[in-house]
Backbone as CSV, one residue per row, in Angstrom:
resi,resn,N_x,N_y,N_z,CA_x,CA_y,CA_z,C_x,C_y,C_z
1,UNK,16.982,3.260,-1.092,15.659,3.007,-0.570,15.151,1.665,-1.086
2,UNK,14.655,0.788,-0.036,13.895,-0.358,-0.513,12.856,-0.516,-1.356
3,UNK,12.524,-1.421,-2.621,11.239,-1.199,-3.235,10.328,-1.601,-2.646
4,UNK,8.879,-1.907,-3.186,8.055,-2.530,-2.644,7.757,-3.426,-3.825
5,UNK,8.045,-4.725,-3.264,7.739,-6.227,-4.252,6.653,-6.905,-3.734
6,UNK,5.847,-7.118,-5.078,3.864,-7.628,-5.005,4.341,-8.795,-5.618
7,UNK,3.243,-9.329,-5.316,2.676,-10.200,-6.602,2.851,-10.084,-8.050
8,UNK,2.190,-8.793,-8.352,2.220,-8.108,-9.574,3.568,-7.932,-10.162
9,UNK,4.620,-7.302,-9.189,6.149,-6.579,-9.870,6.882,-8.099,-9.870
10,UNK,7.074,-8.775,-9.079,8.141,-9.662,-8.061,8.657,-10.299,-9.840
11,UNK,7.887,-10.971,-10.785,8.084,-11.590,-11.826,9.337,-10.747,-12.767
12,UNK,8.893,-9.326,-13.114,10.003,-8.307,-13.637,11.488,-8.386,-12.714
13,UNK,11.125,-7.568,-11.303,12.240,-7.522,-10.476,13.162,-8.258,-10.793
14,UNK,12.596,-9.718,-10.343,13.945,-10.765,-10.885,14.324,-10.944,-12.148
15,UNK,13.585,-10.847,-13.233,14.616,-11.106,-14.251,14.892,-9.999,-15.167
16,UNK,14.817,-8.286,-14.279,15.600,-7.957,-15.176,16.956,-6.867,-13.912
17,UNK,16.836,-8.001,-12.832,18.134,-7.542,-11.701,18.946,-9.236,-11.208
18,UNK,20.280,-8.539,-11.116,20.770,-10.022,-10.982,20.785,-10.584,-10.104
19,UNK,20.668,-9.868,-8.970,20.344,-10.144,-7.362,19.583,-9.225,-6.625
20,UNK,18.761,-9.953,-5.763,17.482,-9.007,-5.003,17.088,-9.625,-3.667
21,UNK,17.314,-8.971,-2.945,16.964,-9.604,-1.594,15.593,-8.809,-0.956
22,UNK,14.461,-9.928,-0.871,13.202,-9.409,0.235,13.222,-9.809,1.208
23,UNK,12.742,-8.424,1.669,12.304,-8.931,3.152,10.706,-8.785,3.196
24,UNK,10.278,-10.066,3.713,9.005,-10.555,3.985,8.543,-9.834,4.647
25,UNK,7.813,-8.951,5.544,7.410,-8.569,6.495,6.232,-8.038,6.701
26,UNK,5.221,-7.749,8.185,3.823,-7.617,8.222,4.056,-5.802,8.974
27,UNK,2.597,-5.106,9.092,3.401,-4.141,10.253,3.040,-4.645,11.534
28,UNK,2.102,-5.180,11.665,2.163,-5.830,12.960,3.012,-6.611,13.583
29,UNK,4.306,-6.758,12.925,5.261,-7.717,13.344,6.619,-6.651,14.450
30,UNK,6.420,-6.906,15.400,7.492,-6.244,15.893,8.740,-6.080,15.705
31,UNK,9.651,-7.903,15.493,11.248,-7.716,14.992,11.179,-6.766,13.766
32,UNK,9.985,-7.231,12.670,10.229,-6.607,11.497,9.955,-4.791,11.750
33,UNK,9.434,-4.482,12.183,9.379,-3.096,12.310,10.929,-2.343,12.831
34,UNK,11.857,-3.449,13.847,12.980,-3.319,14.053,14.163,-3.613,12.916
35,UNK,13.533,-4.287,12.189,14.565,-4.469,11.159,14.496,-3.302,10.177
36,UNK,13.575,-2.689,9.780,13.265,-1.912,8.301,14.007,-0.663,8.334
37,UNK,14.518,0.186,9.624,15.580,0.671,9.441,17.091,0.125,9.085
38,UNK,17.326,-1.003,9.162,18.119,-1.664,8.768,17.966,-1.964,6.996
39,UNK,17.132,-2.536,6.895,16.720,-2.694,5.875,16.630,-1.645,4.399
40,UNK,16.692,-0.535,5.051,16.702,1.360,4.253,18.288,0.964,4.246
41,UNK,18.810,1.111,5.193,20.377,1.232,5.243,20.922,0.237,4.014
42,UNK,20.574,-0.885,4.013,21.097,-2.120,3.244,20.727,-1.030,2.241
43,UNK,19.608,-1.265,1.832,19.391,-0.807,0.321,19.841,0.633,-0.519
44,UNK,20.029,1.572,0.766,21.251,2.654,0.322,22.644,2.349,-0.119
45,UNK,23.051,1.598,1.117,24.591,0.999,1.210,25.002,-0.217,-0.126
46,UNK,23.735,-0.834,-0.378,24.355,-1.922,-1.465,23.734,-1.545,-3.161
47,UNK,23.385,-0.332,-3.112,22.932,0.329,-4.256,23.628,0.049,-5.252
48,UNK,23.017,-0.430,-6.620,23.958,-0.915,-7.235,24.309,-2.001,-7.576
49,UNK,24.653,-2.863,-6.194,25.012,-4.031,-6.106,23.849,-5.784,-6.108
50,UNK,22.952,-4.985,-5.570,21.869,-6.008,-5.477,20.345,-4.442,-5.178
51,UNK,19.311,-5.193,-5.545,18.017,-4.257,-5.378,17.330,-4.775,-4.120
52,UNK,16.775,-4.317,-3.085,16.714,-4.925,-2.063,14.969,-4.327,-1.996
53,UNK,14.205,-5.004,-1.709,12.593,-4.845,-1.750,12.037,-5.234,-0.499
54,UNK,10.999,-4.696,-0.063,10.082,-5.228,1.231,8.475,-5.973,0.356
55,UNK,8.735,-6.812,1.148,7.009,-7.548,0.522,6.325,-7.591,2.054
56,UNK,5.220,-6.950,2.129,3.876,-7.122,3.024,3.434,-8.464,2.782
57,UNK,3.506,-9.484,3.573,2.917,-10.794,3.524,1.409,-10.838,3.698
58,UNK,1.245,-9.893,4.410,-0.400,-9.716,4.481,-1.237,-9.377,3.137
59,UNK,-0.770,-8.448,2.518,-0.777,-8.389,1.029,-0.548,-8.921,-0.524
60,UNK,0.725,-9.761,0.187,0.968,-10.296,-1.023,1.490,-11.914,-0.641
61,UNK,-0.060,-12.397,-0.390,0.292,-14.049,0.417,0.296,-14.955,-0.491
62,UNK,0.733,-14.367,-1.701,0.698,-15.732,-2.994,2.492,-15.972,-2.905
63,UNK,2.963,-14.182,-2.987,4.311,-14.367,-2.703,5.203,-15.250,-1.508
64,UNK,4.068,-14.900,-0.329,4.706,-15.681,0.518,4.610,-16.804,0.692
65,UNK,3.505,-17.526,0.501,3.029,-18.965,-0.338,4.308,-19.588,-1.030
66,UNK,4.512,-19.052,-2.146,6.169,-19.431,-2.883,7.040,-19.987,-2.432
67,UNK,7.488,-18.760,-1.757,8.623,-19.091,-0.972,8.492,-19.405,0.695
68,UNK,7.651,-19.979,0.835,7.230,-20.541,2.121,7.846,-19.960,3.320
69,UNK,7.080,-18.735,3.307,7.440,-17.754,4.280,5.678,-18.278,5.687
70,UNK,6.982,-18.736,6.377,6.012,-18.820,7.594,6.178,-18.365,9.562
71,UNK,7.658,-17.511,9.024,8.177,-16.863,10.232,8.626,-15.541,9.279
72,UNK,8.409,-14.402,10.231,8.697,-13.147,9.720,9.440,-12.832,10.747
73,UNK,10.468,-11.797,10.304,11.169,-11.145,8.775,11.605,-12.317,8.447
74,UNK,11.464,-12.257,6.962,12.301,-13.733,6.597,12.710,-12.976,5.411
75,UNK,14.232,-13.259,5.341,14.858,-12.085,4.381,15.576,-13.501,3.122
76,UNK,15.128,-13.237,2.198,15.176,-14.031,0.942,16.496,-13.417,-0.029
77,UNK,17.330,-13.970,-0.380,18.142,-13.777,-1.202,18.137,-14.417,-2.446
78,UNK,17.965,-13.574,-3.718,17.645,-14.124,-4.945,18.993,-14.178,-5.963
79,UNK,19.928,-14.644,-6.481,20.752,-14.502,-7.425,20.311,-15.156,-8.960
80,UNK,20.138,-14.318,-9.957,20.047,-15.105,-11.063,18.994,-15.698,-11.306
81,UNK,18.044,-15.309,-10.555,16.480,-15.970,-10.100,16.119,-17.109,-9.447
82,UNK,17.234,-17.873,-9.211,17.039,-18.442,-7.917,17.232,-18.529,-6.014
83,UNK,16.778,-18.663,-6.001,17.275,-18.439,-3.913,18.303,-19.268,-3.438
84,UNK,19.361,-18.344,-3.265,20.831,-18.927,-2.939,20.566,-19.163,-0.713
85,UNK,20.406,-18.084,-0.685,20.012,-18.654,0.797,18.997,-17.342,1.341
86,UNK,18.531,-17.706,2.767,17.940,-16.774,4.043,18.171,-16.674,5.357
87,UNK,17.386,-15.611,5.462,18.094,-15.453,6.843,16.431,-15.309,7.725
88,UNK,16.246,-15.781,8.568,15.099,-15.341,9.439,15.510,-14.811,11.041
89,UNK,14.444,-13.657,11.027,14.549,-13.377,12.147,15.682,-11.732,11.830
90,UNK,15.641,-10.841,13.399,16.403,-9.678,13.337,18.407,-9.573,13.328
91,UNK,18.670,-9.064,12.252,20.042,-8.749,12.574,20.078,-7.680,12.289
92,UNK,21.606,-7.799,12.991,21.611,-5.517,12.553,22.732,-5.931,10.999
93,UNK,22.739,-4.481,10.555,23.169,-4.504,9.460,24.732,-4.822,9.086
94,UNK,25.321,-5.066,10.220,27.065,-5.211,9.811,26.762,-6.561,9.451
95,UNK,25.758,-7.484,10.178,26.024,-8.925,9.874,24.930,-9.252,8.491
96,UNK,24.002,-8.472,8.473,23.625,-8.651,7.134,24.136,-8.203,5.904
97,UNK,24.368,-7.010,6.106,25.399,-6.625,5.294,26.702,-7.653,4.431
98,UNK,27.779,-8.287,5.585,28.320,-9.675,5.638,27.830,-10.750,4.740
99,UNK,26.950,-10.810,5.152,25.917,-12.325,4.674,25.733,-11.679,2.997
100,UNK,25.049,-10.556,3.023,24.464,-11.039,1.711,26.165,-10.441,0.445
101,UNK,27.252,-10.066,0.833,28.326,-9.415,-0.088,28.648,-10.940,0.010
102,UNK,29.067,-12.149,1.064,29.912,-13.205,0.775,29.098,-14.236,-0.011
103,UNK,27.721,-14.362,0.158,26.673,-14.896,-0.714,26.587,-14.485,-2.068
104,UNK,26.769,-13.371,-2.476,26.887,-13.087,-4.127,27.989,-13.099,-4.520
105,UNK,29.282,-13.196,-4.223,30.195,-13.124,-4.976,30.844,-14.817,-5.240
């Protein structure tokens, strides 16, 4: 299951996990409402491997401020506490899935 990353948590998350991927997202956003079953799946399937979190941009617009989130879903990949890469916009999970195992290793 995905966490939910604020403002408040986002500082812990990263430095005490070695990789964490958010996804940015509003509920008014349609792709993103299409993605977040995807998004459950990732975070079942890569359990373990990376911690995978949803951030509400509407909520937490300091976070998205940061990382200059200005198209949603915008899915952030963190290694080591820095952002190795992203992905914007909907994929299904074989290709995200893909993306984020050849990106961490």
């Amino acid at each position: 299951m995905a966490i939910e990353i604020t403002n408040a948590n986002y500082e812990d998350i990263v430095k005490y996990n070695d990789v964490v991927l958010i996804d940015f997202w509003a509920t008014w956003c349609g792709p993103c409402q299409m993605l977040a079953p995807v998004i459950k799946q990732l975070a079942d399937d890569l359990d373990g491997k990376v911690v995978v979190g949803k951030c509400d941009v509407d909520d937490n617009e300091e976070l998205a401020i940061k990382f200059g989130v200005n198209t949603i879903p915008n899915l952030v990949l963190i290694k080591d506490g820095t952002v190795i890469d992203r992905s914007v916009g909907y994929k299904d999970f074989n290709t995200l899935k893909t993306w984020v195992l050849n990106k961490i290793q």
